[in-house]
C-alpha positions as a Python dict, from the first residue, in 0.01 Angstrom:
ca = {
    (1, 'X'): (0, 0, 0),
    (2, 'X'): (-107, 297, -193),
    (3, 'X'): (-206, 646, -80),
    (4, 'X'): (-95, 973, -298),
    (5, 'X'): (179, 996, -55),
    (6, 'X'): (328, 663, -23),
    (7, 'X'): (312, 651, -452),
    (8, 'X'): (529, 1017, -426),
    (9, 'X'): (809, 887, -220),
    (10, 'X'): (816, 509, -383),
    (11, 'X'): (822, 679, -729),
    (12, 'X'): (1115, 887, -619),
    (13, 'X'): (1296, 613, -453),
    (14, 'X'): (1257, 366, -742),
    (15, 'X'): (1378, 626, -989),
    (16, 'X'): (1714, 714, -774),
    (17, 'X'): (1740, 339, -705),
    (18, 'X'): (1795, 276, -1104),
    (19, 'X'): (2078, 501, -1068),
    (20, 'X'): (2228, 338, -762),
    (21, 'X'): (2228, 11, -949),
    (22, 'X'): (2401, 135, -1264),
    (23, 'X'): (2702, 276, -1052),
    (24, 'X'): (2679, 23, -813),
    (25, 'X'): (2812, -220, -1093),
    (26, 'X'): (3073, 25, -1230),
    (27, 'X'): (3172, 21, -808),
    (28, 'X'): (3565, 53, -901),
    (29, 'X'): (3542, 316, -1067),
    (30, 'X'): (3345, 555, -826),
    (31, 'X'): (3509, 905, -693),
    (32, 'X'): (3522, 904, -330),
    (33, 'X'): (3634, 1124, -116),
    (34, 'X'): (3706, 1036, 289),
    (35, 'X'): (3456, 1238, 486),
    (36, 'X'): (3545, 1090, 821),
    (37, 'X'): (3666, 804, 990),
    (38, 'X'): (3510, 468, 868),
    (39, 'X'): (3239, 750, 706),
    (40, 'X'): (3286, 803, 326),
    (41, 'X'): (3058, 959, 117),
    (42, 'X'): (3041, 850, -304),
    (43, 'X'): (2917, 1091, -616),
    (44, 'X'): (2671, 846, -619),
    (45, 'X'): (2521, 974, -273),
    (46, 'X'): (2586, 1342, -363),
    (47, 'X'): (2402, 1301, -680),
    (48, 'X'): (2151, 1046, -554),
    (49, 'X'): (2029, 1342, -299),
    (50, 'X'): (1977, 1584, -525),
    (51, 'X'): (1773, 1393, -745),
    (52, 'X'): (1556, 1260, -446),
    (53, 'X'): (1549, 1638, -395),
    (54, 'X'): (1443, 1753, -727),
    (55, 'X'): (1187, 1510, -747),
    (56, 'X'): (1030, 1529, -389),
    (57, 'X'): (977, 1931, -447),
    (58, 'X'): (785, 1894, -786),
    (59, 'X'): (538, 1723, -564),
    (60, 'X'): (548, 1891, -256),
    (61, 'X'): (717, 2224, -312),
    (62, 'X'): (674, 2368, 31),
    (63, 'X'): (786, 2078, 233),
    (64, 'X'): (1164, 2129, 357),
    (65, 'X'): (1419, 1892, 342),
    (66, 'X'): (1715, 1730, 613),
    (67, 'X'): (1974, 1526, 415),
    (68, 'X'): (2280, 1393, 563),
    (69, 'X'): (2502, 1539, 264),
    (70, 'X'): (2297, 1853, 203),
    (71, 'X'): (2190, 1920, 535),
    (72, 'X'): (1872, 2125, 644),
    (73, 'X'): (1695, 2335, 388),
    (74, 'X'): (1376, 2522, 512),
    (75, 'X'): (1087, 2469, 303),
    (76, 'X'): (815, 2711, 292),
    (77, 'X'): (538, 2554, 527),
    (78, 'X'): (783, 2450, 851),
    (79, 'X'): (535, 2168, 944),
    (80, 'X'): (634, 1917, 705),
    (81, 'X'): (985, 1776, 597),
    (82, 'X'): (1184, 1551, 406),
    (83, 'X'): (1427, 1344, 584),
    (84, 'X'): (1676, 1155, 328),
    (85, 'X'): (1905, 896, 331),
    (86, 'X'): (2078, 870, -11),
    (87, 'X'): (2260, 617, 40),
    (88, 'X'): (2193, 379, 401),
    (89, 'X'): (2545, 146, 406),
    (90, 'X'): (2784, 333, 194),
    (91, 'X'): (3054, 175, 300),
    (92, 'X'): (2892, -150, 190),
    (93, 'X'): (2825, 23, -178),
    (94, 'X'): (3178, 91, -265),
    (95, 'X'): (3329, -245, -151),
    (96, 'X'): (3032, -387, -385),
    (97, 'X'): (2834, -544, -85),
    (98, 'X'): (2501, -595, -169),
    (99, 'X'): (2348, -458, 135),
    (100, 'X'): (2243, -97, 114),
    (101, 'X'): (1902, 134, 95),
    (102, 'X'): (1776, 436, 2),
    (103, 'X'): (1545, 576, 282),
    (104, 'X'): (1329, 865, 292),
    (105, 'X'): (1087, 976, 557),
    (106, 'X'): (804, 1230, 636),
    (107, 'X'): (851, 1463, 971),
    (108, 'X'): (553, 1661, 1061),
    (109, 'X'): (636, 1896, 1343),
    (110, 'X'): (316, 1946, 1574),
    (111, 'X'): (218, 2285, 1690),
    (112, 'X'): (405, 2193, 2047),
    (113, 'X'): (671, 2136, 1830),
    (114, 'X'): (719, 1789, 1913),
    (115, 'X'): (878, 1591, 1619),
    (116, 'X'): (649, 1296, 1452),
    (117, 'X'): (670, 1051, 1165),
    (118, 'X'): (414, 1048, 897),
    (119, 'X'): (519, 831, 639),
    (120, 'X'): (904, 615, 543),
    (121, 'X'): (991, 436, 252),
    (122, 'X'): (1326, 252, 292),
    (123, 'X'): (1390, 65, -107),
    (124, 'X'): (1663, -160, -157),
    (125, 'X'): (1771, -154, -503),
    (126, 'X'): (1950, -490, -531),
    (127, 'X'): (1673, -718, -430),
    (128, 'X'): (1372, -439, -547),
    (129, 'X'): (1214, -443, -213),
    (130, 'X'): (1032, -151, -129),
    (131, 'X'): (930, -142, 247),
    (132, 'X'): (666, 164, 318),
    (133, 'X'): (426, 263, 617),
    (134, 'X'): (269, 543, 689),
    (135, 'X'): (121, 681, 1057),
    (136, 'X'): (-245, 465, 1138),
    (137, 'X'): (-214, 262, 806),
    (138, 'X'): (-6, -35, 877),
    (139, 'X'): (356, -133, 726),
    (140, 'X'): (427, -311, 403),
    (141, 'X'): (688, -461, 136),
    (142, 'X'): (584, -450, -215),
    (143, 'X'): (269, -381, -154),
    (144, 'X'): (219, -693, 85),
    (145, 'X'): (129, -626, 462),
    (146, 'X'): (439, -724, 718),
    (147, 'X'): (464, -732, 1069),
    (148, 'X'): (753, -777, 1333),
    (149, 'X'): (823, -1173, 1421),
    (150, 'X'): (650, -1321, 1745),
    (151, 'X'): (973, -1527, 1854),
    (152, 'X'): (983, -1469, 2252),
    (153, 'X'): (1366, -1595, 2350),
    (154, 'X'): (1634, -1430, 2285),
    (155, 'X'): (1816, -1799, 2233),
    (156, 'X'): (1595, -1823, 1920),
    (157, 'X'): (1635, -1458, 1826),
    (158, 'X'): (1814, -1281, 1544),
    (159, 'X'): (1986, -1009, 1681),
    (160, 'X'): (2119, -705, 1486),
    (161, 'X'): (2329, -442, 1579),
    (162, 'X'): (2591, -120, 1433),
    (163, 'X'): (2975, -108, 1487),
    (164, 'X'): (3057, -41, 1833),
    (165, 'X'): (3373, 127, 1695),
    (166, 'X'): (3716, 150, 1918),
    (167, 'X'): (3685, 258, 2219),
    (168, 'X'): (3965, 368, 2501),
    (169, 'X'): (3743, 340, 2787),
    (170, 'X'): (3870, 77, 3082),
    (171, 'X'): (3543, -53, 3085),
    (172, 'X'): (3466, -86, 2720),
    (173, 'X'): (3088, -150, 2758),
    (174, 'X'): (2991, -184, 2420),
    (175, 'X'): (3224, -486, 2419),
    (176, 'X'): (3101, -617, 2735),
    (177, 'X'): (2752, -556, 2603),
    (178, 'X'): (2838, -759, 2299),
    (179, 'X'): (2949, -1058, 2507),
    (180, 'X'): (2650, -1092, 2729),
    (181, 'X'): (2405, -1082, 2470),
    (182, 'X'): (2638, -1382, 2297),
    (183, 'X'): (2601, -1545, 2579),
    (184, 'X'): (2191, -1533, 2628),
    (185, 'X'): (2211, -1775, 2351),
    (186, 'X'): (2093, -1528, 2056),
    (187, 'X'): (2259, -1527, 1727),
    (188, 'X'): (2427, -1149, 1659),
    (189, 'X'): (2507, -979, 1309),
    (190, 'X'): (2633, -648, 1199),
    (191, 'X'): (2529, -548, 870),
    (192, 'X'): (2609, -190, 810),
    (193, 'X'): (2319, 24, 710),
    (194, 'X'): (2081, 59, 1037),
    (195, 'X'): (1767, 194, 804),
    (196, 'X'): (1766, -201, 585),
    (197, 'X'): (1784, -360, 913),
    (198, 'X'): (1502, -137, 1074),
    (199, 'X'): (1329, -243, 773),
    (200, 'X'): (1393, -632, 828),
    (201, 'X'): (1286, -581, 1173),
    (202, 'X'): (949, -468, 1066),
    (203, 'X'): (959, -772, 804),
    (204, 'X'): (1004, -1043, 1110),
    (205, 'X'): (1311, -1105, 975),
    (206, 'X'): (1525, -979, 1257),
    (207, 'X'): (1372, -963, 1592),
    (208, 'X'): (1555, -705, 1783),
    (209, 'X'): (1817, -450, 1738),
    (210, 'X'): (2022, -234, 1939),
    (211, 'X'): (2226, 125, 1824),
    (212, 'X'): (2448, 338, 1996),
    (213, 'X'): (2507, 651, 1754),
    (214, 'X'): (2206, 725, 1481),
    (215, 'X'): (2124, 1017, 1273),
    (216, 'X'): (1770, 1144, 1175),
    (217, 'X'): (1848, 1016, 837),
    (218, 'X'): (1902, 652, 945),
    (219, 'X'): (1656, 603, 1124),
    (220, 'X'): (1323, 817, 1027),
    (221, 'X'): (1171, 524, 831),
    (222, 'X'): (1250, 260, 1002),
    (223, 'X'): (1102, 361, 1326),
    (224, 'X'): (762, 418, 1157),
    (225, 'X'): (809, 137, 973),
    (226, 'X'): (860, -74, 1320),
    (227, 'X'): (598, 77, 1499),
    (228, 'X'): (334, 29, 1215),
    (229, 'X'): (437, -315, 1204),
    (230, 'X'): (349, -369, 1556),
    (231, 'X'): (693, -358, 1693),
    (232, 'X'): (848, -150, 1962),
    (233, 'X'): (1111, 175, 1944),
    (234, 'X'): (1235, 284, 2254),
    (235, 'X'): (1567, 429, 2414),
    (236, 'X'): (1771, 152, 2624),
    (237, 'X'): (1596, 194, 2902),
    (238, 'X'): (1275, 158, 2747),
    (239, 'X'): (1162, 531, 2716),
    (240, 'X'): (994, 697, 2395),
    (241, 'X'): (1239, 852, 2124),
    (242, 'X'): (1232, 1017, 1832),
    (243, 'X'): (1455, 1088, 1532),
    (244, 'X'): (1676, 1268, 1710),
    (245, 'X'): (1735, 1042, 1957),
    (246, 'X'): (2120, 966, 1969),
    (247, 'X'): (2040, 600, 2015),
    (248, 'X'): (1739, 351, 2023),
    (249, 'X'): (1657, -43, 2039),
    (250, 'X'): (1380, -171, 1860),
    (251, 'X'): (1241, -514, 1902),
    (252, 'X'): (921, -779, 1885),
    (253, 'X'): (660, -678, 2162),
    (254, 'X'): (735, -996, 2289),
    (255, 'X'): (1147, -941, 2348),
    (256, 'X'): (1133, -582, 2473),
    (257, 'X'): (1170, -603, 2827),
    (258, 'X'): (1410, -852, 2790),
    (259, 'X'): (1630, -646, 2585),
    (260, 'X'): (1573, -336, 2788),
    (261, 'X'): (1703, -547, 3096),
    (262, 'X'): (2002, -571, 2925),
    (263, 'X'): (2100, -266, 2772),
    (264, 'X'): (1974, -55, 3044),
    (265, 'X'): (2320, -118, 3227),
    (266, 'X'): (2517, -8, 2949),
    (267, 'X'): (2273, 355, 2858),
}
């Protein structure tokens, strides 16, 4: 696709992306620092930002920004803002995984103040796939029109999901979740960077996806990206959410009830 929009943010993301690559294959010698548990953060995110940054304000220089290294910064007209995703799968980059993004999308706050997404552009460097939608215009990868898959079972589904992380809890439900959607028949992966899999969601490639714990910044493109495809965002239990939802499924139109049947137990 091409509107003046969707060329500012693929311009920027293909630009960082070159960057990405370069210290992608130098991978050993990165600095990184520990910024949490299973949650590190690279120079190459740090400086990735601020050139997505830089170059998003030349274009729109009254647009603020949230980042998830440099936070919120309040731009000028507090309608519009920049939600970026240096790096989607870090973890992935610095054990030289190939499966990481770059994801930037569009916010728009309406005068009731209720949060909605314009326009996401999630690229993926390795394989030079840039996915983009924006609101009432449909969802695309490199320029070619995508939408979600049609598959209606979950025993013929490709199921994605994020780490359900250790958990202390007698019941353990993300564990128990994990086995009964095994046992539907559906084949499960875990990939590590929730705004590429959003993206292959909206590509038919996967054809439903589940996430306990997501930020703004994983998820702002994807969602639009879904929806324009013709898929469906919801919470577990099938209600509307937004970016700052704290988690979200998003499937085919044609495996969302299904799915909600099954994760509303465990909401």
């Amino acid at each position: 696709m091409s509107t003046a929009l969707i060329n500012v943010m693929s311009a920027a993301a293909i630009k960082a992306g070159k960057g990405v690559l370069r210290d992608f294959s130098e991978v050993d010698q990165l600095q990184v620092s520990r910024k949490g548990t299973a949650n590190f953060v690279t120079a190459t995110d740090v400086r990735t930002e601020k050139f997505l940054q830089r170059e998003l304000a030349k274009v729109r220089p009254t647009f603020g920004f949230l980042m998830e290294e440099g936070g919120e910064v309040a731009g000028k007209d507090d309608r519009f803002r920049w939600v970026i995703d240096p790096i989607d799968g870090t973890t992935n980059f610095i054990h030289a995984i190939p499966y990481f993004c770059i994801s930037i999308g569009l916010e728009e706050r309406t005068a009731s103040g209720k949060s909605e997404l314009v326009a996401g552009v999630i690229y993926d460097p390795i394989h030079n796939e840039l996915f983009a939608a924006e609101k009432g215009k449909g969802a695309f990868v490199n320029g070619r029109k995508i939408n979600v898959s049609n598959r209606p079972t979950l025993e013929d589904a490709l199921l994605v999901t994020g780490n359900p992380g250790y958990s202390t809890s007698p019941d353990k439900k993300s564990y128990t979740l994990l086995n009964q959607v095994i046992e539907t028949g559906a084949t499960l992966r875990y990939f590590g960077a929730t705004a590429l899999d959003l993206a292959y969601i909206a590509a038919g490639r996967f054809d439903a996806c589940w996430y306990h714990l997501v930020q703004p910044w994983d998820v702002a493109a994807g969602i639009l990206l879904i929806q324009e495809a013709g898929g469906i965002v919801s919470s577990f239990d099938g209600k509307p959410v937004d970016i700052y939802s704290k988690s979200l499924m998003a499937t085919n139109k044609s495996l969302h009830t299904t799915m909600q049947k099954l994760l509303t137990k465990f909401s």
